[in-house]
C-alpha positions as a Markdown table, in Angstrom:
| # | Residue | x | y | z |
|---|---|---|---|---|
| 1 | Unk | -118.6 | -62.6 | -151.0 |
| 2 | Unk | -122.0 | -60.9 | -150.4 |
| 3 | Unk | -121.7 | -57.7 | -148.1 |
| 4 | Unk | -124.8 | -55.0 | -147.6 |
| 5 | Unk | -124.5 | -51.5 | -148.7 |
| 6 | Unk | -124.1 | -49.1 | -145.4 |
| 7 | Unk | -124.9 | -45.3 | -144.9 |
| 8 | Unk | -121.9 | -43.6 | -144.0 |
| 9 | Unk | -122.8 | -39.8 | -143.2 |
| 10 | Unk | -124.1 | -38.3 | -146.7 |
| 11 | Unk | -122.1 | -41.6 | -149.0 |
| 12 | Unk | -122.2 | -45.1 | -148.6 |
| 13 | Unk | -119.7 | -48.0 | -148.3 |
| 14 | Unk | -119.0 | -51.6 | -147.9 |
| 15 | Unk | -117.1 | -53.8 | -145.9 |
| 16 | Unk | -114.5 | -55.8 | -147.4 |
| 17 | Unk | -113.5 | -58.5 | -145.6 |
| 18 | Unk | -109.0 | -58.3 | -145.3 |
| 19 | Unk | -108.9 | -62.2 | -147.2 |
| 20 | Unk | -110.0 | -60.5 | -150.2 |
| 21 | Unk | -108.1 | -57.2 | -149.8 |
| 22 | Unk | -104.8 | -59.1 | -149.4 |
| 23 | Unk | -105.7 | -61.4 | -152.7 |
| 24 | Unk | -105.5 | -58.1 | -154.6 |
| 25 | Unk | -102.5 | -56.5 | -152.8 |
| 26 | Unk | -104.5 | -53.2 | -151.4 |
| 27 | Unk | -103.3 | -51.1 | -148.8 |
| 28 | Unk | -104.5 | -47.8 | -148.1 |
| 29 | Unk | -106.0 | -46.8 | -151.6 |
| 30 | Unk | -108.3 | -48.2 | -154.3 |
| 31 | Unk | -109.6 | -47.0 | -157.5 |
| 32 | Unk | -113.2 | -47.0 | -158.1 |
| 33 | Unk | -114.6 | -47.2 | -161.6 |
| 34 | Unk | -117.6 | -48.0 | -163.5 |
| 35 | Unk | -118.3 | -50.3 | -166.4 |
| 36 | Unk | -121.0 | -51.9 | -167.6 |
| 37 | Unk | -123.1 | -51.0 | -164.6 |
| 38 | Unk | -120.5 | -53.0 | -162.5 |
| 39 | Unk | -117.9 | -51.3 | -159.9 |
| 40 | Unk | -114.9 | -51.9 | -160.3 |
| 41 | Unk | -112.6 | -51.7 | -157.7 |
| 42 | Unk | -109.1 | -52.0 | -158.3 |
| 43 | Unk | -105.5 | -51.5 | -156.1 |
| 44 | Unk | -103.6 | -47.8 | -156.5 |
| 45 | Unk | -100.0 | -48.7 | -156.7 |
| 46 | Unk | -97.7 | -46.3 | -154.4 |
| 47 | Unk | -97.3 | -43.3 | -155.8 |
| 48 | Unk | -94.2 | -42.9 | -154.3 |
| 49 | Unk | -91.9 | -42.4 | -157.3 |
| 50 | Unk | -88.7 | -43.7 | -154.9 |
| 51 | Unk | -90.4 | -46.1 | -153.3 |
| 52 | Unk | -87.7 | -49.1 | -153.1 |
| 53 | Unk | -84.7 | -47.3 | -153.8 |
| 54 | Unk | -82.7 | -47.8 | -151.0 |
| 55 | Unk | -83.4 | -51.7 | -151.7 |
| 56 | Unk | -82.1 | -51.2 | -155.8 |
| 57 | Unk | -79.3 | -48.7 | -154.5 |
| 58 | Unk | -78.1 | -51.0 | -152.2 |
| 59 | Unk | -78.3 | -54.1 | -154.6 |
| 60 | Unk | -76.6 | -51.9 | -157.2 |
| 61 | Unk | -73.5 | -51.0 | -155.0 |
| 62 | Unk | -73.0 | -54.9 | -154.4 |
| 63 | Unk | -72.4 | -55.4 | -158.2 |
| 64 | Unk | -68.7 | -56.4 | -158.6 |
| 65 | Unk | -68.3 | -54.1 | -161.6 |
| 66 | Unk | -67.2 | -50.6 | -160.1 |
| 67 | Unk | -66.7 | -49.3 | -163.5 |
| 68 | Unk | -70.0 | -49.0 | -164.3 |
| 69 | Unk | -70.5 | -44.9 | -164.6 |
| 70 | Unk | -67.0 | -44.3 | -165.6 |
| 71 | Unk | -68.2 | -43.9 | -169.5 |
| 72 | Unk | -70.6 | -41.0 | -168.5 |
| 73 | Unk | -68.2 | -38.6 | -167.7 |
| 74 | Unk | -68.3 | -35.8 | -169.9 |
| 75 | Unk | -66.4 | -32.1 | -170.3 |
| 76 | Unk | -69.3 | -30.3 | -168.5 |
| 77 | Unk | -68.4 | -32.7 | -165.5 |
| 78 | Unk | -64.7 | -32.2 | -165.6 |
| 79 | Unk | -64.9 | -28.0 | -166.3 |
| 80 | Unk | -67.9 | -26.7 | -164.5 |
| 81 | Unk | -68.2 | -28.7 | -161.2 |
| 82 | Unk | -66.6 | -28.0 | -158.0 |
| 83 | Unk | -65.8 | -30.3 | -155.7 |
């Protein structure tokens, strides 16, 4: 894709048509770096560390195994908590 180079107050930018931006998966942030006199511009990922929990949570509650955390019970959780 060939796009011109447009003044944008004191910076500049580019259009980037949506058919590329949905190849790569961005969304409201890139990265911009430079290598080899080449920009490269690359997708942030969220950096929203809970970002799909609810989705893991609620596949986790659906596993048939309630036992699963009864192992981690220590004295600390039987003496100091208070329920």
């Amino acid at each position: 894709m060939k796009t011109k180079v447009r003044k944008i107050g004191n910076s500049f930018g580019i259009i980037i048509g949506r058919k590329i931006l949905d190849q790569v998966a961005v969304d409201k942030e890139v990265s911009l770096t430079v290598e080899d006199s080449k920009i490269i511009i690359e997708a942030v990922k969220s950096n929203n560390p809970r970002e799909h929990w609810e989705e893991m949570l609620l596949k986790a509650n659906s596993l048939e195994d309630k036992e699963l955390l009864e192992d981690f019970e220590n004295e600390f959780d039987k003496s100091e908590w208070t329920w």
